[in-house]
C-alpha positions as semicolon CSV with decimal commas, in nm:
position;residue;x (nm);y (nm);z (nm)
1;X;15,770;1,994;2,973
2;X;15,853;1,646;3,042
3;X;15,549;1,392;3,069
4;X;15,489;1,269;3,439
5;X;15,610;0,933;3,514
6;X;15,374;0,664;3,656
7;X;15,500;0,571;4,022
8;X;15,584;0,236;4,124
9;X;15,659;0,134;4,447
10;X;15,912;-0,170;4,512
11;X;16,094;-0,288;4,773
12;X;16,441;-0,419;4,729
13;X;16,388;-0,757;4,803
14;X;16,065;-0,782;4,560
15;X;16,315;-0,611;4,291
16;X;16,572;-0,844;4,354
17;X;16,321;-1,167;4,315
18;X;16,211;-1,004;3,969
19;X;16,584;-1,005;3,921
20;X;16,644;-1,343;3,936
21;X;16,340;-1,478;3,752
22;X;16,448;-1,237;3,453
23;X;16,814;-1,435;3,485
24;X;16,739;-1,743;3,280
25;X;16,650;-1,485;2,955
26;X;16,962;-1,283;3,039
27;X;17,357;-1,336;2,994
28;X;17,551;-1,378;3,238
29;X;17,720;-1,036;3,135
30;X;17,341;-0,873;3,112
31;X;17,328;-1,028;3,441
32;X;17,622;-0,874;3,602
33;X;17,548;-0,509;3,493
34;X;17,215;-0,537;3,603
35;X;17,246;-0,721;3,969
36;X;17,519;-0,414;3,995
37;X;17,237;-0,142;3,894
38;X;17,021;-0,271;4,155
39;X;17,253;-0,318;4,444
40;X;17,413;0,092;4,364
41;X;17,000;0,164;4,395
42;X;16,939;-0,020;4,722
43;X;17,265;0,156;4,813
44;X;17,181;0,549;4,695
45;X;16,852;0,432;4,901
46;X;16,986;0,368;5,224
47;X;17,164;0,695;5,213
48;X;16,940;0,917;5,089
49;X;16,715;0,771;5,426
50;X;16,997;0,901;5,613
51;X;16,956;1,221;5,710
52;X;17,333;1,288;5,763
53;X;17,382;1,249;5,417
54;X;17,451;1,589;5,189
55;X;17,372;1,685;4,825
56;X;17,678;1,757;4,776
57;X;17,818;1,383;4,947
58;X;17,584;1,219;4,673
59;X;17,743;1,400;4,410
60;X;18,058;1,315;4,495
61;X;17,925;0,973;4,479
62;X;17,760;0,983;4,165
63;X;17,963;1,196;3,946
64;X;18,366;1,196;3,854
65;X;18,584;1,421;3,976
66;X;18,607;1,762;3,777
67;X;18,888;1,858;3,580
68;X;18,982;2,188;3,417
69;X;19,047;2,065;3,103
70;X;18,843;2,282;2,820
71;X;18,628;1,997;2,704
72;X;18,519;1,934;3,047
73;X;18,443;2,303;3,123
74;X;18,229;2,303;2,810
75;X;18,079;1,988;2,892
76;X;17,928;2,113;3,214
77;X;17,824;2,453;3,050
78;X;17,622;2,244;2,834
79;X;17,812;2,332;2,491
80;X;17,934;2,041;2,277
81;X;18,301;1,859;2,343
82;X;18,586;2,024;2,165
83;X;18,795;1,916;1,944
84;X;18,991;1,605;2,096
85;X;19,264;1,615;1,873
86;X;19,302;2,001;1,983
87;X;19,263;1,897;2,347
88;X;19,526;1,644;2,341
89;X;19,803;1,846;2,233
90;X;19,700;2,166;2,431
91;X;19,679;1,968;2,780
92;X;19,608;2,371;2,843
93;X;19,853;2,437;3,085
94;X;19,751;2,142;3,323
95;X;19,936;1,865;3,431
96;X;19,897;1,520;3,272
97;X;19,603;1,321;3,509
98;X;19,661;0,905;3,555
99;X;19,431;0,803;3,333
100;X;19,644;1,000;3,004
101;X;19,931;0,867;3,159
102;X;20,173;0,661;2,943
103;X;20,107;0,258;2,913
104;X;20,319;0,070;3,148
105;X;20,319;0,348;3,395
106;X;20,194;0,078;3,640
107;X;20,520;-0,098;3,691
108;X;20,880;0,053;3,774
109;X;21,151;-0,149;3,563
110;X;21,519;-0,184;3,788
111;X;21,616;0,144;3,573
112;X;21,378;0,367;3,760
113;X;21,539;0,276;4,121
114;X;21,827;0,563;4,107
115;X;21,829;0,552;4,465
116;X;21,881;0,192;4,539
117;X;22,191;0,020;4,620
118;X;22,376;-0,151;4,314
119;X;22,446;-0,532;4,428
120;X;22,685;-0,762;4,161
121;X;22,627;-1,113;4,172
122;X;22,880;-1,347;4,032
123;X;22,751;-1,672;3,940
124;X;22,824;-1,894;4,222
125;X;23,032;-2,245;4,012
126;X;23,054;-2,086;3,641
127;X;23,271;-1,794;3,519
128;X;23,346;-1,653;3,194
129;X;23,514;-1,936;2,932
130;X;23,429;-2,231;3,166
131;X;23,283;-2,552;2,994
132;X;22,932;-2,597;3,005
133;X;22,816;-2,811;3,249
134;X;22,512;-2,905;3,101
135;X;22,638;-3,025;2,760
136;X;23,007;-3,016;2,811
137;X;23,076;-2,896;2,477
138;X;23,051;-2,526;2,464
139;X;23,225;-2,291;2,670
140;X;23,013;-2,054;2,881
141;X;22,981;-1,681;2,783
142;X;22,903;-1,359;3,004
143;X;22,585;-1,187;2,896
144;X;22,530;-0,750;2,844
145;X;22,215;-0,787;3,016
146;X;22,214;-1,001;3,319
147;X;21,917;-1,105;3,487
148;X;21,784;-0,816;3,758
149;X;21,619;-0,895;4,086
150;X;21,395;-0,572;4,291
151;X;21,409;-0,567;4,687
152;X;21,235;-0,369;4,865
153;X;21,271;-0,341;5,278
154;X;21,126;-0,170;5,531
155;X;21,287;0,057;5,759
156;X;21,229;0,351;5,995
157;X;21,305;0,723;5,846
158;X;21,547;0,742;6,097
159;X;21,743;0,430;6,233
160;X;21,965;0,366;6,544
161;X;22,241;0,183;6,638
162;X;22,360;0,149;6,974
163;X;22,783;0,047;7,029
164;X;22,875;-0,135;7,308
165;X;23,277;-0,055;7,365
166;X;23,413;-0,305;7,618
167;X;23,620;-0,143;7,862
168;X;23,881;-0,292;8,094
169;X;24,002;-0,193;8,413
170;X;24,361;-0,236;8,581
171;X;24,332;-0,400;8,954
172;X;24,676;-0,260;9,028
173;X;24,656;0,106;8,906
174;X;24,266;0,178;8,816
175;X;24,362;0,272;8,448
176;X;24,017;0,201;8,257
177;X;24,099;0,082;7,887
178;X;23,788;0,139;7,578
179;X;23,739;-0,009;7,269
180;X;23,790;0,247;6,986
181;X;23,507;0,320;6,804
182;X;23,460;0,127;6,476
183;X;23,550;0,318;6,138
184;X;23,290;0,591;6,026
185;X;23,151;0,604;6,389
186;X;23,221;0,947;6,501
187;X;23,151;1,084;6,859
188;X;22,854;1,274;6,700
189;X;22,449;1,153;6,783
190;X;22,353;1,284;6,469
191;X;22,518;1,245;6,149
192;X;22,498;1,410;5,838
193;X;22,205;1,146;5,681
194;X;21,984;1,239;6,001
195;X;21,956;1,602;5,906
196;X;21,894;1,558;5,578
197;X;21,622;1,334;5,643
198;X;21,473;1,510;5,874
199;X;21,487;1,805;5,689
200;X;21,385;1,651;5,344
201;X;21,062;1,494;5,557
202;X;20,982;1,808;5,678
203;X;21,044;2,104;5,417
204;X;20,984;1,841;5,118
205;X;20,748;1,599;5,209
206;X;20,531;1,837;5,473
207;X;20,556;1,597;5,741
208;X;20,574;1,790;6,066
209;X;20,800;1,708;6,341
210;X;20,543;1,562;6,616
211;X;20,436;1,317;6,338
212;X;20,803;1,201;6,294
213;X;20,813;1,171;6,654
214;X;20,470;0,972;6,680
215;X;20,623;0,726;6,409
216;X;21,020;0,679;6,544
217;X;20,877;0,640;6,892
218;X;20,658;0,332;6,801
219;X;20,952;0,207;6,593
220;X;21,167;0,210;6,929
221;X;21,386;0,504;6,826
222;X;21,288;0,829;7,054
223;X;21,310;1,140;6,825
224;X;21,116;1,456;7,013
225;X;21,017;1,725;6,806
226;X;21,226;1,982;6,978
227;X;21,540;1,778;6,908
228;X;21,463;1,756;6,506
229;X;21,445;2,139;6,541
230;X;21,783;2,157;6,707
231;X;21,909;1,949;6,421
232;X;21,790;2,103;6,135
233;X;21,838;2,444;6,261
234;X;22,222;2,339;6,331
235;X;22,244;2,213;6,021
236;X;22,096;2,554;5,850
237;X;22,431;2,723;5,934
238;X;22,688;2,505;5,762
239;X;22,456;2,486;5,406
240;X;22,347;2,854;5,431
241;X;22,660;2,959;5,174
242;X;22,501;2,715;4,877
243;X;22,140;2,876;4,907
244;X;22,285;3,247;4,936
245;X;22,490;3,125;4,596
246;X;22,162;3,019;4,500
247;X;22,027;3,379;4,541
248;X;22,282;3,528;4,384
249;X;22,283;3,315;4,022
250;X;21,900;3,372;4,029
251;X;21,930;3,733;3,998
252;X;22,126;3,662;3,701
253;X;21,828;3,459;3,539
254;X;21,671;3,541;3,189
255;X;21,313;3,504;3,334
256;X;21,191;3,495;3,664
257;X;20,840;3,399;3,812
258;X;20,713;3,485;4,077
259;X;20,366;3,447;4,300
260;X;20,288;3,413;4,677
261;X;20,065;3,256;4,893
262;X;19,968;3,277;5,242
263;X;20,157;3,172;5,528
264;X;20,100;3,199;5,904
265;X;20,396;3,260;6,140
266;X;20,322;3,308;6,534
267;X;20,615;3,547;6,666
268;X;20,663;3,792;6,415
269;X;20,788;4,126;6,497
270;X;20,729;4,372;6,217
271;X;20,942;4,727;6,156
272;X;20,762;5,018;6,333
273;X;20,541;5,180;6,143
274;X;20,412;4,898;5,938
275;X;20,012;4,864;5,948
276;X;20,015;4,534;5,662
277;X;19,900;4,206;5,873
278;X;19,917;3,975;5,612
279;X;20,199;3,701;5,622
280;X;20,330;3,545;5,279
281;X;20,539;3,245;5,143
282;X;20,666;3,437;4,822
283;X;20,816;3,172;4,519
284;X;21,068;3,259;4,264
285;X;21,159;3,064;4,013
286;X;21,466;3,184;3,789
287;X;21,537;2,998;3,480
288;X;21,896;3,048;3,312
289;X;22,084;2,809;3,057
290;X;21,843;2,554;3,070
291;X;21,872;2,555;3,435
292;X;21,586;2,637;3,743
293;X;21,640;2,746;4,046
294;X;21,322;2,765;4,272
295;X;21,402;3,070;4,613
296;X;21,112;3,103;4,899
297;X;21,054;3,394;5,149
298;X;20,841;3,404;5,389
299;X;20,733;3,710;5,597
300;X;20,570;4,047;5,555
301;X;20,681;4,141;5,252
302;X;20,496;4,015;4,928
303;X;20,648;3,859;4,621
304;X;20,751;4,207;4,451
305;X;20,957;4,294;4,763
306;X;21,104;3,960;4,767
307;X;21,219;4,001;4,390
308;X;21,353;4,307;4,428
309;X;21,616;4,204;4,682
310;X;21,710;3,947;4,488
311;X;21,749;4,129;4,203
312;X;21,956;4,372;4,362
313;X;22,266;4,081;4,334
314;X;22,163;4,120;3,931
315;X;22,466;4,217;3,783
316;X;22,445;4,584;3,570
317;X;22,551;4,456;3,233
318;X;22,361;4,219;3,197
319;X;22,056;4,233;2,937
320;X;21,644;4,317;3,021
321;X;21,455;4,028;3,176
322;X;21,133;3,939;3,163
323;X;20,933;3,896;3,477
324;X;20,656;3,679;3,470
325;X;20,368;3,667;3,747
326;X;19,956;3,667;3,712
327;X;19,828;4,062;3,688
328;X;19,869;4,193;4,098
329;X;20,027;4,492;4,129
330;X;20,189;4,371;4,457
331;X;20,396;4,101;4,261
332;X;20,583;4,353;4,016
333;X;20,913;4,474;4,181
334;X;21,062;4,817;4,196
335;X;21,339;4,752;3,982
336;X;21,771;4,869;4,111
337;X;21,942;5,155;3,972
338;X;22,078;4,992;3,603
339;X;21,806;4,673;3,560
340;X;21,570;4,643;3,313
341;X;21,267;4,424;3,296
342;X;20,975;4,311;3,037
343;X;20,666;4,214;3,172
344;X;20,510;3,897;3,088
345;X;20,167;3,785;3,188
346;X;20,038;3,449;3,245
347;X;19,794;3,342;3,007
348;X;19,681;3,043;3,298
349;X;19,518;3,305;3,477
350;X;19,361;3,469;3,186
351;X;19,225;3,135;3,052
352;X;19,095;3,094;3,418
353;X;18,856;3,412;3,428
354;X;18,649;3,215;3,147
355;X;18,634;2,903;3,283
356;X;18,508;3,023;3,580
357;X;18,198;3,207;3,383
358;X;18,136;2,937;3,123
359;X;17,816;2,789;3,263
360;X;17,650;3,129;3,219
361;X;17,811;3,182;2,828
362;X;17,874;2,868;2,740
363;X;17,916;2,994;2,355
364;X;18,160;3,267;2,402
365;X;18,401;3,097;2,653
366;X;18,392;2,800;2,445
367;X;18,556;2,991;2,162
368;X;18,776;3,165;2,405
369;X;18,853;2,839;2,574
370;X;18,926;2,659;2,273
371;X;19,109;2,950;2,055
372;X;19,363;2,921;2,399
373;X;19,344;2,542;2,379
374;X;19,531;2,535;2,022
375;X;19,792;2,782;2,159
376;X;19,881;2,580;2,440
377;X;19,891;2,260;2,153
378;X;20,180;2,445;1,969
379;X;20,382;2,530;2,265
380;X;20,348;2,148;2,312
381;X;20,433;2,062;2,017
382;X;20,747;2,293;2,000
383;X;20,867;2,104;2,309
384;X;20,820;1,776;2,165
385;X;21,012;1,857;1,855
386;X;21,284;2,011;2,144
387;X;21,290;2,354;1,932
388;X;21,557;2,633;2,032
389;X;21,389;2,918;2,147
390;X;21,429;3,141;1,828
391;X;21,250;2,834;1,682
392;X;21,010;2,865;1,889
393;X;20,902;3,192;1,832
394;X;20,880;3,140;1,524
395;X;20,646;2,873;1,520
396;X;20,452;3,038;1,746
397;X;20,470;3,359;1,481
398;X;20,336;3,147;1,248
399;X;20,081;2,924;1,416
400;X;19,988;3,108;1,679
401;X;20,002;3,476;1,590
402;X;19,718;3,479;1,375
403;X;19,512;3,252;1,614
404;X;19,565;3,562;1,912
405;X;19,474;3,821;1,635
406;X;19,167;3,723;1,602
407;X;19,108;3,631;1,923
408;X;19,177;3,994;2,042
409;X;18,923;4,132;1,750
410;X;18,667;3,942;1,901
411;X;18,748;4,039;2,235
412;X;18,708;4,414;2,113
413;X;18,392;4,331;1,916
414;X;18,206;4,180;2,221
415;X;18,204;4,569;2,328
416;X;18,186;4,777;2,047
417;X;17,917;4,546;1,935
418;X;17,761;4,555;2,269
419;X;17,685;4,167;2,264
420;X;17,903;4,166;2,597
421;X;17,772;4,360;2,880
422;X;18,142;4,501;3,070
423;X;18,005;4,461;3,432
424;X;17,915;4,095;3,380
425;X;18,134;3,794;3,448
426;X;18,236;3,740;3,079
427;X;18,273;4,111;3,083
428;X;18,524;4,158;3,361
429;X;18,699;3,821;3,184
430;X;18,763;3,999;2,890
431;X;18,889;4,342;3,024
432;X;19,107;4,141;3,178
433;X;19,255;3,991;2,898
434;X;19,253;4,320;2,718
435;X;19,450;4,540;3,004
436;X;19,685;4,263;3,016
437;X;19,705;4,206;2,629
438;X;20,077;4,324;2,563
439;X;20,203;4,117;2,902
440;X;20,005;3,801;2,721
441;X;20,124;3,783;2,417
442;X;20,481;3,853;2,510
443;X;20,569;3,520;2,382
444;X;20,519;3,606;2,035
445;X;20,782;3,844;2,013
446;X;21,010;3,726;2,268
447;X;21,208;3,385;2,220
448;X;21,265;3,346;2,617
449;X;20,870;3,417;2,709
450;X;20,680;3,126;2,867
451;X;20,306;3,139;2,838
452;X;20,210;3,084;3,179
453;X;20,330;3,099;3,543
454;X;20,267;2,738;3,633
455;X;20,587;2,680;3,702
456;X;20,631;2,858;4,011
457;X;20,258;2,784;4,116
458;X;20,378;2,439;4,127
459;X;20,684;2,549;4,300
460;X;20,450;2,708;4,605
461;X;20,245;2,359;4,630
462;X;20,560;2,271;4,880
463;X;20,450;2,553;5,091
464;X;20,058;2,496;5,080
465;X;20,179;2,161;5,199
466;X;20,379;2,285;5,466
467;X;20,096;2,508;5,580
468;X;19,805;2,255;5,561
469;X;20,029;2,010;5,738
470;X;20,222;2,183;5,991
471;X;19,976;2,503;6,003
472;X;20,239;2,792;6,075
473;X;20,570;2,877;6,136
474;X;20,670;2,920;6,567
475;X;20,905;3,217;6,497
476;X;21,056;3,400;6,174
477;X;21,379;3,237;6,198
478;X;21,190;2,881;6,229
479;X;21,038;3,070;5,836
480;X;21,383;3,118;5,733
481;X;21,530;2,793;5,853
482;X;21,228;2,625;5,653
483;X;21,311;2,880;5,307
484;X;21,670;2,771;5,312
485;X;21,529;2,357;5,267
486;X;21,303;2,453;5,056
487;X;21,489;2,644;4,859
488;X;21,783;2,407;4,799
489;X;21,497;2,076;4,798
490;X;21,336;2,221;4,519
491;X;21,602;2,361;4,349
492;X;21,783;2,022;4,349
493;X;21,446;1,843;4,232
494;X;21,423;2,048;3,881
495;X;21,777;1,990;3,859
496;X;21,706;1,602;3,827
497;X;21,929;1,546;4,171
498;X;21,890;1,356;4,442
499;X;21,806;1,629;4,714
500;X;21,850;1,395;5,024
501;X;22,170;1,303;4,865
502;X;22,276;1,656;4,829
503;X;22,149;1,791;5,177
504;X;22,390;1,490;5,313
505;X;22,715;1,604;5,110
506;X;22,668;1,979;5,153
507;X;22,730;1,902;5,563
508;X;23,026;1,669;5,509
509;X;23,189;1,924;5,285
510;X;23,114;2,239;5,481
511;X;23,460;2,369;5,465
512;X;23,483;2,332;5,066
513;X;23,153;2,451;5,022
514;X;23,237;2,801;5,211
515;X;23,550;2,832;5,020
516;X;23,367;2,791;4,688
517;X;22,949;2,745;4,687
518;X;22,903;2,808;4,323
519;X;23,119;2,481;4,307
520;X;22,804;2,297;4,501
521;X;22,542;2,364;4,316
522;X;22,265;2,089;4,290
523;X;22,364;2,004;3,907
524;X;22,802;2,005;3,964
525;X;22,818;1,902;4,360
526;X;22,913;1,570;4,211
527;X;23,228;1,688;4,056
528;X;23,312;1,883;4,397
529;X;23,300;1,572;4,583
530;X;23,527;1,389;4,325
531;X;23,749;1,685;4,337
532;X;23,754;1,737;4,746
533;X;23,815;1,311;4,738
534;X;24,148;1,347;4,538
């Protein structure tokens, strides 16, 4: 038991007179710190004499923001750090936070600005071979790099431009004469760039359309919400062959992920009979050749539905896939007449059930924790060294293997031992891990198995932000307008293309791209659009 401390009462202005007398035998570093020290404690003062002021506000305050990185799940469990070597290659499944972030992430070099227009400046007395001015010598010589300026302008989302045509009048026989319109200026409102925009804000960014309309309308440009609607929805119908195409090469994938996540729609008329009342925004993520291609589906149905009808475009001769998804029943499809499928697990959610208990058994999830930790640091490091997949699995054979070996003997000790009671939190963590030990480890004997389903959980963060932003969908068609975006958005993101871009060029080549949509895909709608130009 701690010794009580002696109380002493001060008030901030008699601390901060000790302060300064203490300042001549002080530096003016000591002097710093310790001015700051008392200011935070008149500070933490006046709010805990507030009595609006929560526990849980001060702790926000006082301590970091939590992470779920292994050594900081330990740390609060009271067990010692791990290994940071270990921890720095594992990143265990996370994404990379700022502060791990690569120096000279602060800046953007002239490189990074894909989107930006491309200006050529030619000097404005000198050219190439001239005499030098300055010495009158030399001759002048153009240089590889030249020197690169960065402007950046502000402008509304959407912009305007009103045409005046001048029209003339005959006094003789009335005939009215107009101006032609200049080149590029259709008849149209809206063009093609208005659409996208509006549809990339919306379904990509999660801005919904009143908050476009707040934001044009004090930037003079009127822009109601209904109208946006009209747009995008019109808009919906010309594109609708590229994400169907889309559906159809999923099927085809090697492995496909899949999760779902609420959604709320307002009008939604369900088949007779049904009794579910839950609403879902199902993800599926299909990766093929190197390539990704993220689908969403939103409705009554939940993600093992939603794969299923995709899969029914799967062609027969094709070989098993492997499905990979956390451990619901809901989220494994019933599989067409002729398709095969091996079931992968994601070790994510496994990891999660112990992080989740390791305040209470600090010392068992810590080995758990960790043992998962180094497997997650191979699978990093065979994607630094940019290993083929049968490479790979072998280094994961060989590092890895024995590392889940043991793991899983432990797992079965903690029972047969009885130093694990099964109805208790670390319990339940490792029956799960157990039941869903062959779907785990898949990626030891399988060279296309990924150890996690992270990447359609990210995928499904653009329809949390839909739903926290917007809140629900008016009608099921409004759902379906919004999958189609999404869909082709997100698709053209992994793809490394410029989605606004994209959305714009699929409209102006509507024709083409019903003739031929596997021709505009997100990674060869660039060669269509040379090839429609010729």
């Amino acid at each position: 038991m701690k010794p009580a401390m002696d109380r002493i009462d001060l008030g901030t202005e008699e601390l901060n007179q000790l302060l300064e007398r203490a300042r001549e035998l002080l530096s003016e570093e000591d002097y710093r710190k310790l001015k700051a020290a008392v200011d935070t404690l008149e500070y933490l003062t006046e709010l805990v004499a507030d009595k609006d002021t929560t526990i849980r506000h001060l702790r926000q305050l006082l301590l970091p923001a939590s992470t779920e990185k292994t050594k900081d799940v330990l740390a609060k469990a009271g067990a010692a750090a791990a290994n940071p070597t270990t921890e720095s290659k594992a990143k265990d499944g996370q994404e990379q936070t700022k502060d791990e972030a690569q120096p000279g992430h602060g800046r953007n070099g002239a490189d990074a600005f894909t989107g930006a227009e491309k200006v050529d400046v030619p000097h404005q007395d000198l050219k190439h071979g001239d005499r030098c001015p300055e010495c009158g010598k030399g001759n002048v010589y153009g240089q590889k790099e030249p020197k690169v300026l960065v402007r950046i302008v502000g402008q509304a989302p959407l912009a305007a431009t009103v045409y005046s045509l001048e029209r003339l009048r005959c006094g003789a026989c009335g005939q009215v004469f107009t101006a032609e319109e200049p080149e590029g200026v259709g008849p149209e409102k809206y063009d093609e760039t208005a659409s996208a925009m509006i549809a990339q804000l919306k379904y990509g960014s999660g801005t919904p359309f009143y908050r476009l309309e707040q934001l044009e309308r004090h930037l003079g440009i009127p822009l109601p919400a209904a109208t946006q609607w009209e747009i995008v929805e019109e808009a919906a119908e010309v594109i609708k062959p590229a994400r169907d195409e889309l559906l159809r090469q999923a099927a085809q994938g090697e492995v496909l992920h899949n999760d779902d996540t609420g959604m709320r729609v307002l009008r939604l008329a369900r088949e007779a009979g049904d009794q579910r009342t839950g609403v879902f925004t199902s993800g599926i993520v299909a990766t093929m050749q190197g390539r990704q291609i993220a689908l969403y589906f939103t409705g009554p149905k939940h993600a093992g539905e939603n794969l299923a009808e995709v899969l029914k475009r799967r062609a027969a001769e094709l070989p098993s896939l492997i499905q990979m998804s956390d451990a619901l029943s809901r989220n494994v499809p019933k599989l067409p007449a002729g398709v095969e499928m091996l079931l992968a697990r994601c070790l994510a959610h496994g990891r999660r059930q112990f992080v989740e208990v390791a305040q209470n058994f600090p010392d068992q999830c810590r080995y758990v924790l960790e043992t998962l930790g180094e497997v997650y640091g191979y699978d990093a490091e065979a994607r630094e060294r940019g290993l083929s997949p049968e490479e790979r699995l072998r280094f994961h054979q060989e590092n890895s293997q024995p590392l889940m070996d043991t793991l899983h003997a432990w797992l079965e000790a903690q029972f047969a031992e009885r130093k694990a009671e099964p109805n208790s939190g670390l319990g339940k963590a490792i029956t799960y891990l157990l039941r869903h030990w062959k779907g785990l480890t898949l990626f030891l004997r399988d060279a296309r198995a990924p150890l996690d389903n992270n990447l359609v959980e990210r995928a499904l963060k653009r329809a949390v932000l839909h739903r926290k932003n917007a809140l629900f969908y008016r009608t099921l068609n409004g759902a379906q307008v919004g999958d189609l975006f999404m869909s082709l958005i997100h698709t053209a993101e992994l793809c490394g293309a410029n989605s606004f871009d994209y959305l714009t060029e699929l409209q102006r080549h509507g024709r083409e791209l019903a003739a031929n949509p596997a021709a505009w895909m997100p990674w060869n709608y660039r060669e269509a659009i040379a090839r429609a130009e010729v």
